[in-house]
C-alpha positions in Angstrom: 99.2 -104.7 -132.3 95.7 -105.4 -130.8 92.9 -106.1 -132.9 89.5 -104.7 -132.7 87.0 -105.1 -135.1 83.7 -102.5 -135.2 80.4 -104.3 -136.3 77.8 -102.0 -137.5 73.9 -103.4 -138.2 72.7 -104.0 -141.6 70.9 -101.9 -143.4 69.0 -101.5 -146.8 70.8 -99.4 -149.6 73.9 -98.9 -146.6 76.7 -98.8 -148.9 77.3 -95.2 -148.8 77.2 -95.1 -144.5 79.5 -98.3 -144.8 81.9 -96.4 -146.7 81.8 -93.5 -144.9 82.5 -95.2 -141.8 85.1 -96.9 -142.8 86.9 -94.1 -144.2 86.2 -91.8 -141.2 87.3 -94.2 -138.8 90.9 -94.8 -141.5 91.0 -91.2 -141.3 90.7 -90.5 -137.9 93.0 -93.4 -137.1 96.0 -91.9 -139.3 95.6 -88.4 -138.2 96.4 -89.9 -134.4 98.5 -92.1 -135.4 97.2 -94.8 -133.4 96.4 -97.8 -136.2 94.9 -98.4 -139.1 92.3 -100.4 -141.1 93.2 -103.5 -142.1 89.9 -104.7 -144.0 86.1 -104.5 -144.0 83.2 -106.0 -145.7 79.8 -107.1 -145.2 79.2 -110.5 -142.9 75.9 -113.3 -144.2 73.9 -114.2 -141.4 72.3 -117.5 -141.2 70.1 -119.1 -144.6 66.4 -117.8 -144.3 63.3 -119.9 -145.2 64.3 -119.2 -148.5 67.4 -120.6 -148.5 69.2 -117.5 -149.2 71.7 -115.5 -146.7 71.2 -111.9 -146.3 73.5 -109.1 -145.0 73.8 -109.1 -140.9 76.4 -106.5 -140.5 79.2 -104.6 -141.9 82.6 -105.5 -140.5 85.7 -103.1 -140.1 88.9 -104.6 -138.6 91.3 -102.7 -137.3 94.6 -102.8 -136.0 95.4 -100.5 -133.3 98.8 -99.7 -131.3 97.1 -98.3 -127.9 93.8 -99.8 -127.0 92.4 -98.1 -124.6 92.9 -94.5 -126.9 91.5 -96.3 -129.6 88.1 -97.4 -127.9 87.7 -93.5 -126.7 88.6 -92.6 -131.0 85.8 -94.9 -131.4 83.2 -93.7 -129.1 83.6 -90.1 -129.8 84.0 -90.6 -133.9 81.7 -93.5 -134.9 78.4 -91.1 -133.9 79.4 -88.1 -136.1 80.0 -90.8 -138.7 76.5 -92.3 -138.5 77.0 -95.2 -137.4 73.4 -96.5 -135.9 72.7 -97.7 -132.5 73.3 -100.8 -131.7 76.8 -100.5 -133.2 79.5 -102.7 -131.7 83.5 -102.3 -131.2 84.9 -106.1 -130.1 87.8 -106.5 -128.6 90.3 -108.3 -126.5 91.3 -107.1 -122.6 93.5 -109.6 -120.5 92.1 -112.8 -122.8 88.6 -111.9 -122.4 86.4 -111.1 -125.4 84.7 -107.6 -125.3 82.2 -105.4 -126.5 81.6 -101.4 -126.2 77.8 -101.3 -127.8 76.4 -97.7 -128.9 73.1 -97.4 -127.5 70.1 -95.1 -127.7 72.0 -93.6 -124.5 75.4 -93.4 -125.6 77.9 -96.0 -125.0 77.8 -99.2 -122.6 81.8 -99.9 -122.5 83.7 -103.0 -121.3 80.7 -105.7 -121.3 82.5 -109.4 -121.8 81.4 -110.9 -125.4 79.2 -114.2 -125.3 81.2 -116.4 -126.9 
């Protein structure tokens, strides 16, 4: 099964959108039978001046069985979820690392990762 994971920007008091992202994107995933969640969880950035390490982004991974119908789940669902802009789903096409980023636009699709 490929793997994709969907990074979504921090937020203060996010919990609830976290959640409900997560859950929407399980859902949807189930109802077409094309994968399923496998974890999630919020990701530390780097240590501040202060030493401490805040919240970059919320993580989902997911396991899907067709790609390409997963990305287009994604793109349609994450928006009428809430997710924000600047939103990411990260994946892995012939061995390349990519990235589908939801912009102010819509969605840029297929852009190879930085690695």
């Amino acid at each position: 099964m490929p793997f994709v994971y969907i990074k979504v920007p921090a937020a203060r008091h996010a919990e609830v959108r976290d959640r409900t992202l997560e859950d929407g994107v399980a859902q949807a995933l189930a109802d077409l039978r094309l994968g399923e969640v496998i974890s999630s969880g919020e990701s530390l950035g780097d240590s501040g001046a202060d030493g401490a390490r805040r919240v970059a982004f919320h993580r989902i991974d997911v396991d899907v069985n067709d790609l390409v119908s997963a990305r287009a789940l994604f793109q349609q669902v994450l928006p009428t979820l809430g997710a924000p802009v600047l939103t990411e789903v990260h994946y892995t096409e012939n061995r390349l690392p990519m990235v589908d980023v939801y912009g102010p636009a819509g969605w840029t699709s297929g852009a190879t990762r930085r690695q």
